[in-house]
C-alpha positions in Angstrom: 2.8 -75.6 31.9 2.8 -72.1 32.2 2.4 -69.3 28.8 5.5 -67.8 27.8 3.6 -64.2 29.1 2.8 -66.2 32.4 7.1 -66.7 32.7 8.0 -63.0 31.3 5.1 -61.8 33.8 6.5 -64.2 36.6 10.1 -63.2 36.3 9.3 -59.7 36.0 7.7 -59.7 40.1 10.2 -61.6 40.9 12.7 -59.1 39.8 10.8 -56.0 41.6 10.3 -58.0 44.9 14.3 -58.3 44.9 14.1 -55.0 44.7 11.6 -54.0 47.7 13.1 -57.1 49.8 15.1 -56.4 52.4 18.9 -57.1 51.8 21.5 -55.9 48.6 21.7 -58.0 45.9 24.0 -58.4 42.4 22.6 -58.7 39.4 25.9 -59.3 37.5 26.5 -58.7 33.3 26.8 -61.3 31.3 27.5 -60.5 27.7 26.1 -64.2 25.6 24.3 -67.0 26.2 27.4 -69.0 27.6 28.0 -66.7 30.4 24.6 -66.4 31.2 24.0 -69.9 31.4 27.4 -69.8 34.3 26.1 -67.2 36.3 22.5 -68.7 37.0 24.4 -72.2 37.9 26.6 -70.1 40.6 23.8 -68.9 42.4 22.7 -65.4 40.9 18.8 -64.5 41.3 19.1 -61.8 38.6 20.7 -60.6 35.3 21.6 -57.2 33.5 23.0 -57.0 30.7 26.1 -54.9 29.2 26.3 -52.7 26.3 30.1 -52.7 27.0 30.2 -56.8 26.9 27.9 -57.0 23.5 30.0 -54.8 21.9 33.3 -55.6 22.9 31.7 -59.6 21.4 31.0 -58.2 18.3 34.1 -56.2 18.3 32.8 -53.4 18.5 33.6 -50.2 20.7 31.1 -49.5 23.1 29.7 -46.2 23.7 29.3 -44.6 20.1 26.2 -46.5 18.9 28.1 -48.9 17.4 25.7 -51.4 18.5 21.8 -51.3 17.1 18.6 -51.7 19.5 18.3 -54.3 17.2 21.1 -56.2 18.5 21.3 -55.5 21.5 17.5 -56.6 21.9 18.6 -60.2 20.0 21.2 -60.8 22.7 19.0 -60.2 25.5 16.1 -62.4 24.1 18.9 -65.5 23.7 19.9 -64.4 27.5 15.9 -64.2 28.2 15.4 -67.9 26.4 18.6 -69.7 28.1 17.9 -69.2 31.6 15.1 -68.8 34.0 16.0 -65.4 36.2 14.5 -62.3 35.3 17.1 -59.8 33.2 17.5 -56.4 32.8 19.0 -55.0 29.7 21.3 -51.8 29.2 19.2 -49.8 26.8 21.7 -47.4 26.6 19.9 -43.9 25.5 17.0 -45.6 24.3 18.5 -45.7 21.0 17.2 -42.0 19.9 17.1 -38.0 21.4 13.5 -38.0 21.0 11.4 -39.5 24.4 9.1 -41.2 22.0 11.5 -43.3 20.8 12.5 -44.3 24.3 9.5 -44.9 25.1 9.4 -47.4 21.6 12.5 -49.1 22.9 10.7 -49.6 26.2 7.8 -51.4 24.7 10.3 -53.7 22.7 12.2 -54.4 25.5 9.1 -55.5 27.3 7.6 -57.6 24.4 10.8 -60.1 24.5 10.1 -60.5 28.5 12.7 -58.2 29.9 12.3 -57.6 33.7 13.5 -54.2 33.4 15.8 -51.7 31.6 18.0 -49.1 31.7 17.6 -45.6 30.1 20.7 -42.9 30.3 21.1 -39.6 29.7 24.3 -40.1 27.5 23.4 -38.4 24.3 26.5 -40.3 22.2 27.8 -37.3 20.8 31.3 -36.6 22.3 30.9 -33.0 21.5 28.1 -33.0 23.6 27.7 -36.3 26.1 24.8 -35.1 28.0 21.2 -34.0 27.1 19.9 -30.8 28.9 18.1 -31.4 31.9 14.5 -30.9 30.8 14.9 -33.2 28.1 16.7 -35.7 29.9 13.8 -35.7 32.2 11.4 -35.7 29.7 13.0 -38.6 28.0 12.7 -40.5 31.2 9.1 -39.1 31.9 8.3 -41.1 28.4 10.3 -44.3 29.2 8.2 -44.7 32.4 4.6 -44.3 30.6 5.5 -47.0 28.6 6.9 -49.1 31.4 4.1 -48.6 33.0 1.8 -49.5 30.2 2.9 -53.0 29.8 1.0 -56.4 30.8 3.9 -56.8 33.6 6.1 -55.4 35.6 8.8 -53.6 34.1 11.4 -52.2 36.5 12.8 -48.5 34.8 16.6 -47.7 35.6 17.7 -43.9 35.1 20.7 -43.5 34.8 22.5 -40.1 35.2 25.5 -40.2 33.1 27.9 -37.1 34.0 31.1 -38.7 36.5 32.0 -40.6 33.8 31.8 -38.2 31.0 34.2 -36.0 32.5 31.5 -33.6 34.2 32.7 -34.3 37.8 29.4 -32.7 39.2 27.6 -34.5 41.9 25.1 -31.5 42.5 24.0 -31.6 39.1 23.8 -35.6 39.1 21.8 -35.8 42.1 19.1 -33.2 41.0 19.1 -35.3 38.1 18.4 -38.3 40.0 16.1 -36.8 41.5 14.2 -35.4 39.1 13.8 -39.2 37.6 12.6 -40.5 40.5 10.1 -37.5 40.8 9.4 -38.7 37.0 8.8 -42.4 38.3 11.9 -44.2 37.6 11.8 -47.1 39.5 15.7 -47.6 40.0 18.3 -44.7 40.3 21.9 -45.6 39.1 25.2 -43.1 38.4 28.1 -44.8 37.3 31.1 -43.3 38.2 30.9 -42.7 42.1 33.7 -43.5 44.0 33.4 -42.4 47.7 31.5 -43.7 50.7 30.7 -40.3 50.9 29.2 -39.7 46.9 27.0 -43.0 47.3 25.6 -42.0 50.9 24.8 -38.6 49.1 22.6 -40.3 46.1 20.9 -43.0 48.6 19.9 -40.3 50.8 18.7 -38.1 47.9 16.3 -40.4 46.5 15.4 -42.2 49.2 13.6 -44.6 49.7 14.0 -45.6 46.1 16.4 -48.4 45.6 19.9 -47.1 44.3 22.3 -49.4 41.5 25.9 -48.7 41.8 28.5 -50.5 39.4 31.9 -52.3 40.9 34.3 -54.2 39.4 36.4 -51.5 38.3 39.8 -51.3 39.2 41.2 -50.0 42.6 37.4 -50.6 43.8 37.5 -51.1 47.6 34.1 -51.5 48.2 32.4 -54.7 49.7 28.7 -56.1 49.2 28.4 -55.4 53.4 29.9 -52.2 53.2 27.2 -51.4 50.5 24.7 -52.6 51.7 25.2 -50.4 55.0 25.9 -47.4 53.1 21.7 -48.2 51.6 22.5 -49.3 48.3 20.1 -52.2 47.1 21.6 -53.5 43.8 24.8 -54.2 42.1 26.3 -54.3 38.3 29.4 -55.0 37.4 29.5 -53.6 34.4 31.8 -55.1 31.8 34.5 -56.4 34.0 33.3 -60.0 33.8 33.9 -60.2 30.0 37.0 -57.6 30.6 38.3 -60.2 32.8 37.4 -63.3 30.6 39.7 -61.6 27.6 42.0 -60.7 29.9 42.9 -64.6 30.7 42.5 -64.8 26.5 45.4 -62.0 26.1 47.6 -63.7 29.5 47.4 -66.9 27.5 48.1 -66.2 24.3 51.2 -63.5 25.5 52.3 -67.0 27.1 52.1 -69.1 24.6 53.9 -66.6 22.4 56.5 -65.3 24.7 57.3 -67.9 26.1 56.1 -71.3 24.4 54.4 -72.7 27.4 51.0 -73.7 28.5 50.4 -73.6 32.1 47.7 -71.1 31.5 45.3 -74.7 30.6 46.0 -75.5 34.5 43.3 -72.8 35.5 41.5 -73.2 32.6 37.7 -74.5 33.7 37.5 -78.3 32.6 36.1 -79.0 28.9 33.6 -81.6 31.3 32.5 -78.9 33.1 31.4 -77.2 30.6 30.1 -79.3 28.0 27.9 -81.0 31.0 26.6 -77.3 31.7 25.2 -76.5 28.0 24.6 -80.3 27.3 22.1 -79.2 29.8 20.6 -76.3 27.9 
């Protein structure tokens, strides 16, 4: 029977061989336990986690450090404990300005037996959503010392922030990319690109580092193929899987209010179903 350091240290090559395989792969978000425990019985070989999806299941908004490192770190350790695929959490900024506290948030991450994590350059301040450049860098520069420090792989996301803080500025995106990856990021991810054209820019840029790029927003036209030819290695989906899940919630309940019916339960997934699933747990 293999040490729990012999799993978190298996799990974590795993994860970084998907990413030096050849062929794109999804690493979707789930948000608890529960979904989780679904998307490793459909066929997933990875997990990330969503800051967005714990929040929004503590209701909580996301994006004003409404949610601790503390929690967020207990989520992913029940995601870690239910299922046997390597995950990646969204560590948001680190959970402090100063590198040496991402680099602290690094080492916790890797103490529970996270594969890998993500560190952005979203400050949290509306005023003022984005660090400077040299710190952002810097804060990254600390993140991957400590990854790299660890008794197993620990695969380092940067993430630059800007397209969806309202600074439409590819230009200074990229160069942040790729200053990360000159930094030693592992992974490069900007959320917020929306052409062919943007996501060939960034793969290009950083090549050959692998490149993350988020779908399941709405209008997204995108398919896994046409991703995967444009060089892009890994998927998120952000928090549209628990966006969607609360979106049947609010279609039934309008239903049953408006108009006192229940034909909502007839796509419902079967109470069997899923007491057999976490019977199984």
């Amino acid at each position: 029977m293999k040490s729990t350091a012999n799993l978190f240290e298996a799990r974590a090559n795993e994860f970084k061989m998907l990413h030096q395989r050849a062929g794109i792969f999804v690493a979707p978000n789930p948000w608890d336990v529960g979904s989780a425990m679904i998307l490793e019985t459909l066929g997933f070989k990875a997990l990330a986690t969503t800051s967005a999806g714990v929040a929004f299941s503590l209701a909580k908004p996301d994006g004003h450090a409404s949610v601790t490192r503390e929690e967020t770190l207990q989520n992913a350790k029940g995601i870690i404990s239910a299922t046997s695929l390597p995950v990646s959490a969204d560590l948001e900024n680190g959970y402090g300005d100063d590198p040496m506290v991402c680099a602290e948030t690094i080492n916790l991450a890797a103490n529970i037996g996270l594969a890998g994590g993500s560190i952005e350059d979203a400050t949290g301040n509306p005023a003022d959503p984005i660090y400077p450049f040299a710190l952002a860098v810097e804060r990254v520069k600390a993140a991957v010392k400590a990854a790299r420090n660890q008794s197993h792989p620990f695969t380092l996301t940067a993430r630059a922030e800007n397209l969806i803080y309202g600074r439409p500025d590819l230009k200074d995106t990229i160069a942040r990319l790729v200053a990360f990856a000159d930094a030693g990021a592992d992974v490069l991810f900007a959320p917020g690109l929306k052409t062919r054209q943007e996501i060939e820019a960034v793969v290009k840029a950083v090549a050959p580092l692998p490149v993350n790029v988020v779908m399941g927003l709405s209008g997204s036209s995108f398919s896994l193929n046409m991703l995967e030819d444009i060089g892009v290695k890994r998927v998120s989906i952000g928090s549209s899987l628990i966006r969607a899940a609360y979106g049947a919630v609010f279609r039934a309940a309008e239903e049953i209010l408006q108009h006192g019916t229940f034909s909502y339960a007839d796509h419902a997934t079967p109470y069997g179903n899923l007491n057999k699933l976490f019977g199984e747990r």
